[in-house]
Phi, psi and omega in degrees: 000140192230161205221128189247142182261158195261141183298326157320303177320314183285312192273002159298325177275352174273000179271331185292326180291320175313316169276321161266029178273316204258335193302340164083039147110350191325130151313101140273027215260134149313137176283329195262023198167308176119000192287149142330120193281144166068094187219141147264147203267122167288152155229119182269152162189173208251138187127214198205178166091355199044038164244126169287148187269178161082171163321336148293266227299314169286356169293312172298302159358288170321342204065007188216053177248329175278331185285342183278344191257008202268003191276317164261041227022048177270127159284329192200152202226136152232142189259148179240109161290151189226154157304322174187159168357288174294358178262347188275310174309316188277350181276307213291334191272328185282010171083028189226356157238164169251354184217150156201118185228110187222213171256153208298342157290313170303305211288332164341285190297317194278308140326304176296341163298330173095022173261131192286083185235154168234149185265109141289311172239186160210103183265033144201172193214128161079074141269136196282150152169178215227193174216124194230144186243169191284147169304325206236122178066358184265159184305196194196000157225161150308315210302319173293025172253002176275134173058052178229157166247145205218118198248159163172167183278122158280151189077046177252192167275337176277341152313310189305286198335283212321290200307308192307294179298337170285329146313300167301332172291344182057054170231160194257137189230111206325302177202177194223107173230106172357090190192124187304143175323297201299341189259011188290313184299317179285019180258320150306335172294302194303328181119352186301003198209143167290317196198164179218143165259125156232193177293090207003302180297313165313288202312325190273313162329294168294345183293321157004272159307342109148046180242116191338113162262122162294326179211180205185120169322280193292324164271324180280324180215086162268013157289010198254340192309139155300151141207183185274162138259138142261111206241148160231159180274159184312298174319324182254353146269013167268312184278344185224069194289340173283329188300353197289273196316313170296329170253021135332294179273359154250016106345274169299340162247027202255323184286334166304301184306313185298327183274343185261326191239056189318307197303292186300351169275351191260329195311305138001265191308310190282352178262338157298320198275336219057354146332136163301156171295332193297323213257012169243316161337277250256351199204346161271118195244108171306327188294003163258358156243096174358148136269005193221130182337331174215124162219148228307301190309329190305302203273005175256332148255017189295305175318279165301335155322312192277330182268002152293322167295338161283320194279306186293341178086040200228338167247133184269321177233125204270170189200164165296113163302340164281350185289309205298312186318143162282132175314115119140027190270014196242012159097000000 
């Protein structure tokens, strides 16, 4: 999926040019990047709905997520939703988002691809999911996932768990098949699928509903727990290199607010997510949200994330997580 500009769009920047053609040499360059001042900054993220989620995204909520960005003249944010990782990458290598914050996998892969993003942050850490099985006939272990079919989103982190556990169980699995979180139950109903890996927040929903979780991220392998990336593209830190720090710092500060106003952040989360409250109380953790842009846990499991994926052939080419870091983002 691709995000397309509009012929309107196109003769706006050339009237924009036109004018600073005309402009006799004027300075707009941001004091904070070196940028052309009053951009909208694009953000790509993974979900529906165009919103950013998380502590940034209840900040936006607010109206008081661009006033934190105006140092590096963003006026205005627009969010673009993607269904999954790869869709989020084909927008970001064609130049049509400037951000993207999504799970640490997809931004991997995409790296190890040779697509030019630098890893600003990590706004969340020891993200969660689970292996939820069909009710009738379904497996009931890992070990009963041999010769079975199996769902998940590919390229995410729960693609990443699922594989890594099913490697330690040394079990083989008839095939892996492609299917969004949100479409598993009825795919576990019918029976097209034995079993599915998702997200924390899924998992407690079908567990509800009485359907067998075999396993669990976070208790069972928790070196495999997720995390997000924030990435920007290279082309857009060239033009603009001060933004690291300014979104950074709002960043640390959308999550102090979101940690000072819990009640009003799960209020939040739960009108986003769509999820019952009970089952996001129970699965929004303040302790997956950093207070500071990188941290030993972040980057270490950040770490095993890249080096599984290399080992599995899913990163193609392997690189240094400090190489990735954007210059000067680690203070």
């Amino acid at each position: 999926m691709r995000l397309r500009r509009s012929a309107a769009a196109a003769a706006a920047a050339i009237a924009a040019l036109l004018v600073a053609l005309a402009g006799c040499g004027t300075d707009r360059r941001a004091a904070a990047g070196g940028a052309e001042e009053g951009f909208t900054l694009r953000i790509g993220v993974i979900g529906s709905g165009n919103r950013l989620t998380g502590p940034v995204g209840y900040l936006h909520d607010k109206n008081a997520l661009v006033p934190l960005l105006a140092e590096a003249g963003v006026t205005d944010i627009t969010v673009h939703s993607f269904p999954n990782g790869p869709d989020l990458n084909q927008a970001l290598v064609a130049g049509e988002l400037d951000l993207a914050t999504y799970g640490d996998t997809p931004a991997l892969v995409a790296r190890g691809a040779g697509q030019p993003t630098r890893l600003i942050a990590q706004a969340q850490v020891g993200m969660d999911a689970g292996i939820v099985a069909k009710k009738q006939g379904g497996p009931r272990s890992l070990q009963e996932l041999a010769g079975r079919r199996i769902a998940t989103q590919t390229g995410s982190y729960m693609h990443r768990y699922l594989l890594g556990a099913l490697t330690d169980a040394k079990v083989t699995p008839k095939e892996i098949v492609h299917i969004y979180s949100s479409d598993v139950e009825a795919a576990l109903e019918r029976g097209d699928v034995d079993a599915a890996a998702v997200p924390a927040a899924n998992v407690e929903a079908l567990r509800a509903k009485g359907y067998p979780v075999i396993d669990t991220l976070a208790k069972d392998h928790p070196a495999y727990r997720g995390t997000s990336a924030t990435v920007v593209t290279e082309a857009f830190l060239g033009e603009r290199p001060g933004f690291v720090t300014v979104w950074q710092a709002a960043q640390a500060e959308a999550t102090r607010r979101a940690k000072a106003n819990w009640d009003d952040y799960l209020a939040f989360a739960v009108e986003v997510g769509g999820f019952a409250p009970e089952i996001v109380r129970k699965t929004t953790l303040a302790e997956q949200l950093p207070d500071s842009p990188f941290t030993e846990e972040g980057l270490t499991l950040l770490e095993g994330t890249k080096r599984f994926l290399v080992e599995q052939g899913f990163v193609r080419r392997d690189f240094a997580i400090d190489d990735w870091i954007a210059p000067g983002a680690r203070g």
